[in-house]
Biopython code that builds the backbone (N, CA, C, O; Angstrom):
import numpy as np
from Bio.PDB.StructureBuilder import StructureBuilder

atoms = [
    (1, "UNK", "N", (110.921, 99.339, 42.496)),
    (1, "UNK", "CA", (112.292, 99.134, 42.101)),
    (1, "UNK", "C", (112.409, 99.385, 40.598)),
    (1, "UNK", "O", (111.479, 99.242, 39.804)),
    (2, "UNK", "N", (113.585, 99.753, 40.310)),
    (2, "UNK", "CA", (113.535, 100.678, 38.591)),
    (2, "UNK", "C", (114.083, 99.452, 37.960)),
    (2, "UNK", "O", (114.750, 98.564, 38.492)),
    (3, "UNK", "N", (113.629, 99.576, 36.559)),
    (3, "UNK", "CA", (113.976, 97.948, 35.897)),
    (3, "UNK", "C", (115.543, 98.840, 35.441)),
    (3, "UNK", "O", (116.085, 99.941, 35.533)),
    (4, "UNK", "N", (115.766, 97.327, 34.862)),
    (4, "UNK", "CA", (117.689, 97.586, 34.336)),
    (4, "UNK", "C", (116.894, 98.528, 32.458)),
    (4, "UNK", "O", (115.764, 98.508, 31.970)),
    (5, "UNK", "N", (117.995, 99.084, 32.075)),
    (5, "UNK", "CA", (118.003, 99.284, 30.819)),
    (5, "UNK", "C", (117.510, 98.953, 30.368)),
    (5, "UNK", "O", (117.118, 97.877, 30.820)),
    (6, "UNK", "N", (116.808, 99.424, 28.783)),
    (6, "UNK", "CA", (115.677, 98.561, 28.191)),
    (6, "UNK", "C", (115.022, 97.939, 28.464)),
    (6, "UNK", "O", (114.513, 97.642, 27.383)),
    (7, "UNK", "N", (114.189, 97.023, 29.682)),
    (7, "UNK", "CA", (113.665, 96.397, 30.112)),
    (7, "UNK", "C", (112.377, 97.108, 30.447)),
    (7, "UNK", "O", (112.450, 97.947, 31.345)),
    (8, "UNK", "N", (111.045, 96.877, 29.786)),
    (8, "UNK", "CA", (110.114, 97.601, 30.101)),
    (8, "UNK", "C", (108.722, 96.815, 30.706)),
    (8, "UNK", "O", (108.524, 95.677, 30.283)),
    (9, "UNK", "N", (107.841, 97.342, 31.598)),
    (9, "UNK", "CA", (106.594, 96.573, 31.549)),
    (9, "UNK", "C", (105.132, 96.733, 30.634)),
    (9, "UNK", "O", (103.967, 96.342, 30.561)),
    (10, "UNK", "N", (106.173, 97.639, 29.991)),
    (10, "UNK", "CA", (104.881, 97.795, 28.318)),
    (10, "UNK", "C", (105.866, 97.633, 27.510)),
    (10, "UNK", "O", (106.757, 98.463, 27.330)),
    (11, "UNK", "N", (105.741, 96.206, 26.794)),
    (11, "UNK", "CA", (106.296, 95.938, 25.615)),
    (11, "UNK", "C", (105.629, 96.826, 24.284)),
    (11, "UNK", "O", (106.239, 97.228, 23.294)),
    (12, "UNK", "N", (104.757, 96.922, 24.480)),
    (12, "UNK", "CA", (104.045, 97.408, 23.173)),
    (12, "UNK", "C", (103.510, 99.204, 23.272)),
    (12, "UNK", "O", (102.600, 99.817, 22.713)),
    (13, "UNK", "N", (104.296, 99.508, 24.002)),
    (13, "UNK", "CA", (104.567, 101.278, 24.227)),
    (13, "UNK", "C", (105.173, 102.093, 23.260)),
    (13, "UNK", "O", (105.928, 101.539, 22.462)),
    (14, "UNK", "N", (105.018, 103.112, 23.190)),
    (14, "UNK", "CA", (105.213, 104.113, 22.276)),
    (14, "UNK", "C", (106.600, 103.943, 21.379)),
    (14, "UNK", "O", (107.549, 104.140, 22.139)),
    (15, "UNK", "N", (106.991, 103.688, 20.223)),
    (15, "UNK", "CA", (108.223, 103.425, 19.555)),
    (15, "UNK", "C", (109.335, 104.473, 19.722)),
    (15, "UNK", "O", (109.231, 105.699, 19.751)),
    (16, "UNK", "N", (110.255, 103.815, 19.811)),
    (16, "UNK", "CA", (111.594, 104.886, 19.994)),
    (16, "UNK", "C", (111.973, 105.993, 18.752)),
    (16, "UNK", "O", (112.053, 105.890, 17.528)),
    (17, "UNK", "N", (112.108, 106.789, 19.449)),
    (17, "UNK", "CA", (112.266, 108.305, 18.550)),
    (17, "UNK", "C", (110.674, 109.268, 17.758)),
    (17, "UNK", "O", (110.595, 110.188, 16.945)),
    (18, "UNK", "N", (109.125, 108.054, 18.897)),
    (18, "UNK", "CA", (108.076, 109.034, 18.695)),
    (18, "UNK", "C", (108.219, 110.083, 19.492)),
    (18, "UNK", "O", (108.658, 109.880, 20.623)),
    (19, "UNK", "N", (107.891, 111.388, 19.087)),
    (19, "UNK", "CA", (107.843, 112.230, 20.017)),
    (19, "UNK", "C", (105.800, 112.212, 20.383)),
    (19, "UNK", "O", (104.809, 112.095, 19.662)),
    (20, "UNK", "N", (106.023, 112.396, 21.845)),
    (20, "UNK", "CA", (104.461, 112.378, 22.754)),
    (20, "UNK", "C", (104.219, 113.360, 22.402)),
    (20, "UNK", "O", (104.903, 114.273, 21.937)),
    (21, "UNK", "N", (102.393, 113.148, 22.763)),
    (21, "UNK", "CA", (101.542, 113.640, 22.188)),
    (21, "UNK", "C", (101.785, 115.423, 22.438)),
    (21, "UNK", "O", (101.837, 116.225, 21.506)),
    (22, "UNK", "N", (101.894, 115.732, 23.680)),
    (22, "UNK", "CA", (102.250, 117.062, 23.922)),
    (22, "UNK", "C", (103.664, 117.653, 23.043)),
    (22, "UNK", "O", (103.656, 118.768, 22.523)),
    (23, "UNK", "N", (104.375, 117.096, 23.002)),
    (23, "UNK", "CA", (105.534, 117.865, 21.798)),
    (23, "UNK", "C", (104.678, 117.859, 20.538)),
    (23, "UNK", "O", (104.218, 118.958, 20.229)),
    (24, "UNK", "N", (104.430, 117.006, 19.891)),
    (24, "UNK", "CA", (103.512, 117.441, 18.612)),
    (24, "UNK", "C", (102.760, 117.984, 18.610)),
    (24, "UNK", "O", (102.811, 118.769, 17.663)),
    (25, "UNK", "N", (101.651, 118.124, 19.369)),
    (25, "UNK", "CA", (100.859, 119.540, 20.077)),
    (25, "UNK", "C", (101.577, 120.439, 19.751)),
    (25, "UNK", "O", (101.673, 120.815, 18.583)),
    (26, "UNK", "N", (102.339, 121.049, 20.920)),
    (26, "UNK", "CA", (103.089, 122.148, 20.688)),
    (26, "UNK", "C", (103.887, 122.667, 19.303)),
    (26, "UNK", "O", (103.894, 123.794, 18.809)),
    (27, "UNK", "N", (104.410, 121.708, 18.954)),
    (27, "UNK", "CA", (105.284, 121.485, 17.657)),
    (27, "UNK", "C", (104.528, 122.510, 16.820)),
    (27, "UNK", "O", (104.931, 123.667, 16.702)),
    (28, "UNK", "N", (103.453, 122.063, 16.258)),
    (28, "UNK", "CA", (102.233, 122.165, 15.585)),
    (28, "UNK", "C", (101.702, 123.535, 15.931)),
    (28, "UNK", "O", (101.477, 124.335, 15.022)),
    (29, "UNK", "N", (101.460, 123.892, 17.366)),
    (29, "UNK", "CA", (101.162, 125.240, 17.719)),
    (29, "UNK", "C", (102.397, 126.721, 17.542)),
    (29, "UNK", "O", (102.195, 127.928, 17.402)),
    (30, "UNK", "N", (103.598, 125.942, 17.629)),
    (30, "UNK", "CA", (104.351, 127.185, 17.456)),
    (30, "UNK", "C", (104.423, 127.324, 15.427)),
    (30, "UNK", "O", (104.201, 128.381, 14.837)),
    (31, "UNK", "N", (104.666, 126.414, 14.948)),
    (31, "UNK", "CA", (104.460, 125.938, 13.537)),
    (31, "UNK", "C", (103.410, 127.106, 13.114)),
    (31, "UNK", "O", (103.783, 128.027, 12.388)),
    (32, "UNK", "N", (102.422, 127.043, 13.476)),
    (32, "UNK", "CA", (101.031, 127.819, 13.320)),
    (32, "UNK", "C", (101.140, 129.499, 13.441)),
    (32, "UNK", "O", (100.572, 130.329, 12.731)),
    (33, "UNK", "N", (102.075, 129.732, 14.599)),
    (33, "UNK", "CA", (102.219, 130.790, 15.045)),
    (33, "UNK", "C", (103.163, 131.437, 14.074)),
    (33, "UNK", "O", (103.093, 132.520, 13.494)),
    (34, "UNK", "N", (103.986, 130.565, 14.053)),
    (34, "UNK", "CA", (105.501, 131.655, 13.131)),
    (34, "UNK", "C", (104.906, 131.606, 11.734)),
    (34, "UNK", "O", (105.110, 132.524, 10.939)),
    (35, "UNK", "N", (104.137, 130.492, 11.414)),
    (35, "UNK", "CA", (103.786, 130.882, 10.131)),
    (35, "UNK", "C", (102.849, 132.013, 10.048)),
    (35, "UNK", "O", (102.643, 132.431, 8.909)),
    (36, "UNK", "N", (102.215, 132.618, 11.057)),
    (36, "UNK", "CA", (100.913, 133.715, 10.494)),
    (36, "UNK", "C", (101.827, 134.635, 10.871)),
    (36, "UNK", "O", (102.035, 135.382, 9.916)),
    (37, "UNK", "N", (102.524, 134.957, 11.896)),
    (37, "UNK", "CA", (103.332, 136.176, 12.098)),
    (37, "UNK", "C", (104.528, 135.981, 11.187)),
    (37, "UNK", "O", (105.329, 136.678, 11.809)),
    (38, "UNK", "N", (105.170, 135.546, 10.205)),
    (38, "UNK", "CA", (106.514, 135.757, 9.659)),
    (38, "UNK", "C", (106.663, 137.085, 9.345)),
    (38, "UNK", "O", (107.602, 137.779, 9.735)),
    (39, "UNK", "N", (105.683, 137.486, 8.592)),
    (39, "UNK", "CA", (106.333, 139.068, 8.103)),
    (39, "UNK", "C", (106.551, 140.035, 9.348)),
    (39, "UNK", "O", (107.490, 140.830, 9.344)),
    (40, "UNK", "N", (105.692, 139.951, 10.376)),
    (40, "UNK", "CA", (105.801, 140.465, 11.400)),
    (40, "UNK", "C", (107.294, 140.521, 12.195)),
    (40, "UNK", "O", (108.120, 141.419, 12.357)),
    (41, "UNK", "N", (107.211, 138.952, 12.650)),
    (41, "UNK", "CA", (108.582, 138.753, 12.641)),
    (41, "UNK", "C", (110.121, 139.014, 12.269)),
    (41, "UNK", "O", (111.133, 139.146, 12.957)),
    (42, "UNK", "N", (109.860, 139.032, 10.835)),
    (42, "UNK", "CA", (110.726, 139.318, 9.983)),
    (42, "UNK", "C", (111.261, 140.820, 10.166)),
    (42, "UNK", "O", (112.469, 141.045, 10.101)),
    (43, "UNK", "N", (110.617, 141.526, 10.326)),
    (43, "UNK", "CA", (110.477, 143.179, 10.462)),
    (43, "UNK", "C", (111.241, 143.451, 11.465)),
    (43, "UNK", "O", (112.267, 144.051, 11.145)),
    (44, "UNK", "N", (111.123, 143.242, 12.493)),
    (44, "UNK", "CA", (111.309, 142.774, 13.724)),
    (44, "UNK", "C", (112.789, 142.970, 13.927)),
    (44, "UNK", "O", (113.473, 143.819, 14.500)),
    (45, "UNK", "N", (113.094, 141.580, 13.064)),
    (45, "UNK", "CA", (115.036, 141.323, 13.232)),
    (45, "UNK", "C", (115.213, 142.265, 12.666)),
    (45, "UNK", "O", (115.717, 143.161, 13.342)),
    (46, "UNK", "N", (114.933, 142.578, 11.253)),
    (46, "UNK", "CA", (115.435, 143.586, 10.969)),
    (46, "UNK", "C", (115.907, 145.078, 10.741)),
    (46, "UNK", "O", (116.507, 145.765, 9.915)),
    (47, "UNK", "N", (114.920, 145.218, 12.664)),
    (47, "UNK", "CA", (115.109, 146.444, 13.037)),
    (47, "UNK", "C", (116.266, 146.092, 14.065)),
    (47, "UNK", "O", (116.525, 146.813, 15.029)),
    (48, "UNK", "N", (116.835, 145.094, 13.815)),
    (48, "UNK", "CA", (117.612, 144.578, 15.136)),
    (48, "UNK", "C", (119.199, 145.377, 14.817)),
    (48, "UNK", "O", (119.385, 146.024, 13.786)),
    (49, "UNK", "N", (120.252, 145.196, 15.878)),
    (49, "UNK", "CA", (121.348, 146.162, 15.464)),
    (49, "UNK", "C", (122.060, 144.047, 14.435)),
    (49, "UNK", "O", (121.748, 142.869, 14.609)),
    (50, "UNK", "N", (122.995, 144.762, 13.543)),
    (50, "UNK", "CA", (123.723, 143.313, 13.018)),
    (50, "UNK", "C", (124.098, 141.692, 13.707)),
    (50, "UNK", "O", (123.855, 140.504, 13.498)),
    (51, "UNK", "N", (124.814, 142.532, 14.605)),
    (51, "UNK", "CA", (124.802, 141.550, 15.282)),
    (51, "UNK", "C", (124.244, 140.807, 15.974)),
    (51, "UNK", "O", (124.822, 139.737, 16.166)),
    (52, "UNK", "N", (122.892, 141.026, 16.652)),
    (52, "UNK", "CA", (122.233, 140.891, 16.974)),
    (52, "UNK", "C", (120.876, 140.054, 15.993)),
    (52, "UNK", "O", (120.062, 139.183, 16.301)),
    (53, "UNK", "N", (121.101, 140.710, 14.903)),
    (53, "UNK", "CA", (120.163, 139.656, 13.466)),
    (53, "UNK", "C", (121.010, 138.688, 13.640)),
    (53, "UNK", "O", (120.377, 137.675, 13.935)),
    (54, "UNK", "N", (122.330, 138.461, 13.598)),
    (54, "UNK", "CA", (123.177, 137.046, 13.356)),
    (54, "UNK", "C", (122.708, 136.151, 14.193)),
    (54, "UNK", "O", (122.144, 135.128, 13.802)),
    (55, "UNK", "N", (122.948, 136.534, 15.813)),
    (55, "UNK", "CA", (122.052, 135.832, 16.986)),
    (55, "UNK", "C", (120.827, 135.160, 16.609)),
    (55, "UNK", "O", (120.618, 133.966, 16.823)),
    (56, "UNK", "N", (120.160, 135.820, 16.139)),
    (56, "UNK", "CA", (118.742, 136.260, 16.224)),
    (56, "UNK", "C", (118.774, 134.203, 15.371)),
    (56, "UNK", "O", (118.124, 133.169, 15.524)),
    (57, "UNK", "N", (119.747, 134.592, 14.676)),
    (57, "UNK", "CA", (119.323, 133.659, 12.814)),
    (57, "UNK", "C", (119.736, 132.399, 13.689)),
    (57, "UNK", "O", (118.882, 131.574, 14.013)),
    (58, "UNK", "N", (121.477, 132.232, 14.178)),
    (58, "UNK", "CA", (121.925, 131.428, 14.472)),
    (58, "UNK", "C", (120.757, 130.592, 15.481)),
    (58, "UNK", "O", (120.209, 129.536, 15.165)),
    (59, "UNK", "N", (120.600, 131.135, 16.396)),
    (59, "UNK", "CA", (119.467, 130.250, 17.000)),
    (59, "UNK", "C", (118.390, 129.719, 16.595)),
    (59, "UNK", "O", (117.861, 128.772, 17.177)),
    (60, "UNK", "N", (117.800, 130.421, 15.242)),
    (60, "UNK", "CA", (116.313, 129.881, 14.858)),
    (60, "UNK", "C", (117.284, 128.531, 13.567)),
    (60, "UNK", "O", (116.732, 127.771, 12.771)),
    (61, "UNK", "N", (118.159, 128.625, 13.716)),
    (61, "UNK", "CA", (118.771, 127.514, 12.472)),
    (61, "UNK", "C", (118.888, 126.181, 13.658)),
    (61, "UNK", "O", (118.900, 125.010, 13.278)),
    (62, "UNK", "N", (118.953, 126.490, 14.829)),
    (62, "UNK", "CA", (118.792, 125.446, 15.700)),
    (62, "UNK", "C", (117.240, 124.642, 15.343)),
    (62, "UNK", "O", (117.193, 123.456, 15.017)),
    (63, "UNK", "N", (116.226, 125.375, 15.449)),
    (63, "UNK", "CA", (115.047, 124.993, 15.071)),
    (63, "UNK", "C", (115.053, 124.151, 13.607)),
    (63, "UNK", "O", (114.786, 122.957, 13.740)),
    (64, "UNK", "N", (115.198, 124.399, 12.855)),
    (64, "UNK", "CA", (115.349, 123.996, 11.517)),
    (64, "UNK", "C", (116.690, 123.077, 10.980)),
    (64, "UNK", "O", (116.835, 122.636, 9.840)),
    (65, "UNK", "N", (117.303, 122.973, 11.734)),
    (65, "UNK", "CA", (118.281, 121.876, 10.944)),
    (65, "UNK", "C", (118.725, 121.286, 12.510)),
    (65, "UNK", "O", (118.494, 121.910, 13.545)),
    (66, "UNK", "N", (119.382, 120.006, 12.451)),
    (66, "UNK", "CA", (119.424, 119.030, 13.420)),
    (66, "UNK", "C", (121.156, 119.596, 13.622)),
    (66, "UNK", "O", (121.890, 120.031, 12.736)),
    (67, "UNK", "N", (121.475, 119.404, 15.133)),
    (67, "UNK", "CA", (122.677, 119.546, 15.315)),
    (67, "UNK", "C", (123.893, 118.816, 14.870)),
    (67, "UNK", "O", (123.785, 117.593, 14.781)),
    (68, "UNK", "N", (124.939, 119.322, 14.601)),
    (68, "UNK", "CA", (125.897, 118.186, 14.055)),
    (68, "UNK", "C", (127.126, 117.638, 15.388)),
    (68, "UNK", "O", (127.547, 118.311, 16.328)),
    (69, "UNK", "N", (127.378, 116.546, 15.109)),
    (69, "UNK", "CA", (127.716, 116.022, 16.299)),
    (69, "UNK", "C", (129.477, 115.901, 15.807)),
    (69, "UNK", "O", (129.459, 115.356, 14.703)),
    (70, "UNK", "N", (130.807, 116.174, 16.173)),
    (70, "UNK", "CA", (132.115, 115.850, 16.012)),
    (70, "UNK", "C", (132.028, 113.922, 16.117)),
    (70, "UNK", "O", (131.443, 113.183, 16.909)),
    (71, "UNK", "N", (132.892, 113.647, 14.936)),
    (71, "UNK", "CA", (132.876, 112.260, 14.652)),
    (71, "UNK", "C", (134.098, 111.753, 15.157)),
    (71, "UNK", "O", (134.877, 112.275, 14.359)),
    (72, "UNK", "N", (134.634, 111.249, 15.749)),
    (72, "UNK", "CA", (135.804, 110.669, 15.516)),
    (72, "UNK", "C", (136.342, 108.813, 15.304)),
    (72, "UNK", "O", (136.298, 107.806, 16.010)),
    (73, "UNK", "N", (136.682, 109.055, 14.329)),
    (73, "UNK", "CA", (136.929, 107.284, 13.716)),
    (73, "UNK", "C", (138.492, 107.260, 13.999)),
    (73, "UNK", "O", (139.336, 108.138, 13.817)),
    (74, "UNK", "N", (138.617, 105.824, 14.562)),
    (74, "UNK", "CA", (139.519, 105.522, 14.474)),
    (74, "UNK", "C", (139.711, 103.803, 14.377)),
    (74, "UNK", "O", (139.240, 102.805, 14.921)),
    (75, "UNK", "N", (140.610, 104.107, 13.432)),
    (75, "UNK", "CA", (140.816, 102.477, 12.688)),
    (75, "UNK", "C", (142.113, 101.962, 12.865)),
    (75, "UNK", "O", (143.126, 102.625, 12.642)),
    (76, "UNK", "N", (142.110, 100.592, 13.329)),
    (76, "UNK", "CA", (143.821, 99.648, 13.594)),
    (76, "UNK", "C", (144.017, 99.790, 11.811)),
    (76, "UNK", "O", (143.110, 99.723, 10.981)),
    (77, "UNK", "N", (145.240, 99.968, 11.595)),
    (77, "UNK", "CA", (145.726, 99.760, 10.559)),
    (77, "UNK", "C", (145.760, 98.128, 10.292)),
    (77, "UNK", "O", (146.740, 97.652, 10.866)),
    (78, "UNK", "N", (145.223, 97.436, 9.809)),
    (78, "UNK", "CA", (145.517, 95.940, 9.585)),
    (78, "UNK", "C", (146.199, 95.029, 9.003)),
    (78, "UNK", "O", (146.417, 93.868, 9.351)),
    (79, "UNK", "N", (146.678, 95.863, 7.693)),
    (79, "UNK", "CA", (147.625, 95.146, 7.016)),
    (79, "UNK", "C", (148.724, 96.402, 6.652)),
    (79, "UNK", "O", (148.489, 97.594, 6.454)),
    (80, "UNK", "N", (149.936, 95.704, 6.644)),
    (80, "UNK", "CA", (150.975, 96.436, 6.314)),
    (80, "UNK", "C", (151.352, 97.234, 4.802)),
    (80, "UNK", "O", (150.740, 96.566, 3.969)),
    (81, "UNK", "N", (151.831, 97.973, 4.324)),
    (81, "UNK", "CA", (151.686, 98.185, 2.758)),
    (81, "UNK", "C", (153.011, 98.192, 2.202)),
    (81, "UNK", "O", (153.821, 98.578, 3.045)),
    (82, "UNK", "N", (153.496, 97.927, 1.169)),
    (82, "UNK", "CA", (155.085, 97.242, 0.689)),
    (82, "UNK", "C", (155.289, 98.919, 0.523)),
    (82, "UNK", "O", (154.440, 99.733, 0.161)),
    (83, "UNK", "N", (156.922, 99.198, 0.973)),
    (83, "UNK", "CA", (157.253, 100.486, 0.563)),
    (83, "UNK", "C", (157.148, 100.852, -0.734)),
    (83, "UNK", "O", (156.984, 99.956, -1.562)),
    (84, "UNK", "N", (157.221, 102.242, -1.171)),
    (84, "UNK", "CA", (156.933, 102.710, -2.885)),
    (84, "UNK", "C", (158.320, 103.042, -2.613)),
    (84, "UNK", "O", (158.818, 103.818, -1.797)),
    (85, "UNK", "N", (158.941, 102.104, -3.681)),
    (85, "UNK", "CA", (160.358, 103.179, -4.678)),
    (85, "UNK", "C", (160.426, 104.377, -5.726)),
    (85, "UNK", "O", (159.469, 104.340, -6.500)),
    (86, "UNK", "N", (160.992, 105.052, -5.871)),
    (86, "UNK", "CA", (160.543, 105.954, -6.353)),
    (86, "UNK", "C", (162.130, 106.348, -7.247)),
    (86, "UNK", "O", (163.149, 106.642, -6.621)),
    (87, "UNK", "N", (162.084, 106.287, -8.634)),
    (87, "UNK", "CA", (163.559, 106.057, -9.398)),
    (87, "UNK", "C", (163.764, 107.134, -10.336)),
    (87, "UNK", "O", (162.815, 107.434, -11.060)),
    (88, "UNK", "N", (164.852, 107.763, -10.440)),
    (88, "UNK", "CA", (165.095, 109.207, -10.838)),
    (88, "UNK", "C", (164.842, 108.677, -12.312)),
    (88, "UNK", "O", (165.353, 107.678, -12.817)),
    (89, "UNK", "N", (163.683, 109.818, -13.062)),
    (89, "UNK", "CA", (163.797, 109.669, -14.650)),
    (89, "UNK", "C", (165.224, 109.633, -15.443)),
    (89, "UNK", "O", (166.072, 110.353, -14.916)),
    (90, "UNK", "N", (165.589, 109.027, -16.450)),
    (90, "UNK", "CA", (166.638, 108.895, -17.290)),
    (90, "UNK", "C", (166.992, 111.157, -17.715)),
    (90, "UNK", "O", (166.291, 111.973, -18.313)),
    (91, "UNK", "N", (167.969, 111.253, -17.215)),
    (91, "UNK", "CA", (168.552, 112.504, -17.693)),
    (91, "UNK", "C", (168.452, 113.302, -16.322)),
    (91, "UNK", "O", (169.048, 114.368, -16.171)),
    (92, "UNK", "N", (167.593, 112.674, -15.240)),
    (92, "UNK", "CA", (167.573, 113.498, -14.105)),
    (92, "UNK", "C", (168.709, 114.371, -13.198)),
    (92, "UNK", "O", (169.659, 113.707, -12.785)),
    (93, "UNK", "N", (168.686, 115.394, -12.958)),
    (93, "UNK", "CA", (169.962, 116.323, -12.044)),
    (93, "UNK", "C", (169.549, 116.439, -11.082)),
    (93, "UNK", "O", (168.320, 116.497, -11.030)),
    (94, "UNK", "N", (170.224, 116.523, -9.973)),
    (94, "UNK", "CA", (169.939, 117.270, -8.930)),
    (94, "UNK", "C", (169.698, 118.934, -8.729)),
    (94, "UNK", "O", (170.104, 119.782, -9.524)),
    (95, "UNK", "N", (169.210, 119.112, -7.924)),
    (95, "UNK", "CA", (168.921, 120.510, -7.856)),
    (95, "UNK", "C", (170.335, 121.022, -7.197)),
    (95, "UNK", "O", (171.191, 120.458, -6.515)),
    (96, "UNK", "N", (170.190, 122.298, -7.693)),
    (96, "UNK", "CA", (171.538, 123.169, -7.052)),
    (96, "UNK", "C", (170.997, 123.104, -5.633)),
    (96, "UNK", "O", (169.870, 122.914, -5.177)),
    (97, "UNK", "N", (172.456, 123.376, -4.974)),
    (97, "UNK", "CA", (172.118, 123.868, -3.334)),
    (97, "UNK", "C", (171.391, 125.023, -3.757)),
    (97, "UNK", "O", (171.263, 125.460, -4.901)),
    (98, "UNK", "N", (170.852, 125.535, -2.492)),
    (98, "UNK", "CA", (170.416, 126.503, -2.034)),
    (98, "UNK", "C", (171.248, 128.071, -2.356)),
    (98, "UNK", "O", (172.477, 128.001, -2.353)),
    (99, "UNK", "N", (170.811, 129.032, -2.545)),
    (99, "UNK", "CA", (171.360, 130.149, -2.518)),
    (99, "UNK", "C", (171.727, 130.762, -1.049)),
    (99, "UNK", "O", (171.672, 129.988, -0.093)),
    (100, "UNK", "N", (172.001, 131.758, -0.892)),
    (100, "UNK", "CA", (172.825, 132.433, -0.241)),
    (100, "UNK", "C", (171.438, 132.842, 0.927)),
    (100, "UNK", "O", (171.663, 132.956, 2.132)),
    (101, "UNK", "N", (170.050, 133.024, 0.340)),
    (101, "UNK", "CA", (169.043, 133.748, 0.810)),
    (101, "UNK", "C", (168.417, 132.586, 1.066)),
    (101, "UNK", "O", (167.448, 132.837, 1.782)),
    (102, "UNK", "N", (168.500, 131.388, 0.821)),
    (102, "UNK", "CA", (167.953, 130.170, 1.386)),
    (102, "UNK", "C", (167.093, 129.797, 0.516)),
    (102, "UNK", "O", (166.677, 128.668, 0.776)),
    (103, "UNK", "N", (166.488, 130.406, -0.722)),
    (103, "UNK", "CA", (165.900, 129.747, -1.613)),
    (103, "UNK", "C", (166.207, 129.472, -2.706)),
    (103, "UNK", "O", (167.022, 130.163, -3.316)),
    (104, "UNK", "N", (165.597, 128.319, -3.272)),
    (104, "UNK", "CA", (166.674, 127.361, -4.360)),
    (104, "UNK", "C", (165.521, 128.945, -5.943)),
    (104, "UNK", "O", (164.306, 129.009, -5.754)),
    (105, "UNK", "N", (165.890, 129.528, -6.697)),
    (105, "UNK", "CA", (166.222, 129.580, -8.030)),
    (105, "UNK", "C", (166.157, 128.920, -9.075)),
    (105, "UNK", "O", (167.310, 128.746, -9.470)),
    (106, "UNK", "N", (165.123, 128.254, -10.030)),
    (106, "UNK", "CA", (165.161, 127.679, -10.874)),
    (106, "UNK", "C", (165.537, 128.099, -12.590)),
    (106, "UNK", "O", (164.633, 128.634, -13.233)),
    (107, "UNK", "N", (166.345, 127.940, -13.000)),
    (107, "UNK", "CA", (167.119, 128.346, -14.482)),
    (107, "UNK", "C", (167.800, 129.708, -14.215)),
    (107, "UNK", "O", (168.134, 130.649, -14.935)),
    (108, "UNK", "N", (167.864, 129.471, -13.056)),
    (108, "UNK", "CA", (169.137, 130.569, -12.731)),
    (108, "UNK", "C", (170.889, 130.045, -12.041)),
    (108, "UNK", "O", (171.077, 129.377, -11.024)),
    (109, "UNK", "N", (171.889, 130.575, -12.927)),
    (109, "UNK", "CA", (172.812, 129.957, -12.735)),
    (109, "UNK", "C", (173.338, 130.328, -11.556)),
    (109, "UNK", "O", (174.360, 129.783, -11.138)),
]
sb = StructureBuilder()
sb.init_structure("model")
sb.init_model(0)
sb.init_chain("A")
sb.init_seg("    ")
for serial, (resi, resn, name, xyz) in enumerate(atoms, 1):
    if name == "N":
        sb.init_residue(resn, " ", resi, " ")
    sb.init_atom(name, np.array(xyz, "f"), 0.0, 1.0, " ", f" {name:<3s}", serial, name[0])
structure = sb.get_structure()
C-alpha cells in the first residue's frame, strides 16, 4: 500500500533536490564530452543553415540556464488610500478646444 505524501520509510534517505547517483554520472560524462569536442562541435553549427544555428543555440541554453517559470501575484488591496486633489497653479488657463483636425496646437492662436 503507497504511503500518503511525504511520508517515508527511510527517514534518513537521500535529501530533496539531490540528484542520484546515475544523473551525476551522466551529468559528468556528457560535461566531459562537450568539453573535448567543442571546437568540433562548434564547426558543426556553423555549417548549419541560420536558422537552424538559432535552434541549434536555443536548445543548448536549455542546458545551461534553468527555465523561467510565469509568476503571477496577486494581492487584496488592504487598506484604502485618501483621494489626491490636485489644484490649478495661480495664473492657470485652460487649454483651447480642440481644432478643427482634432488636435489641440500649442501657442497657436
Amino acid at each position: 500500500m503507497p504511503h500518503p505524501k511525504g511520508v517515508t520509510n527511510n527517514p534518513n534517505g537521500r535529501p530533496a533536490g539531490t540528484p542520484n547517483k546515475t544523473t551525476a554520472e551522466l551529468r559528468e560524462l556528457l560535461t566531459a564530452f562537450l568539453g573535448k569536442n567543442f571546437t568540433r562541435i562548434e564547426k558543426l553549427i556553423r555549417e548549419l543553415e541560420p536558422k537552424d544555428q538559432i535552434r541549434v543555440y536555443l536548445e543548448l541554453l536549455n542546458f545551461g540556464l534553468p527555465k523561467l517559470q510565469a509568476v503571477n501575484v496577486e494581492s487584496p488591496i488592504t487598506a484604502m488610500l485618501p483621494p489626491v486633489i490636485i489644484y490649478p497653479a495661480p495664473g492657470y488657463e485652460p487649454l483651447k478646444e480642440e481644432e478643427e483636425d482634432g488636435r489641440f496646437h500649442p501657442g497657436e492662436n
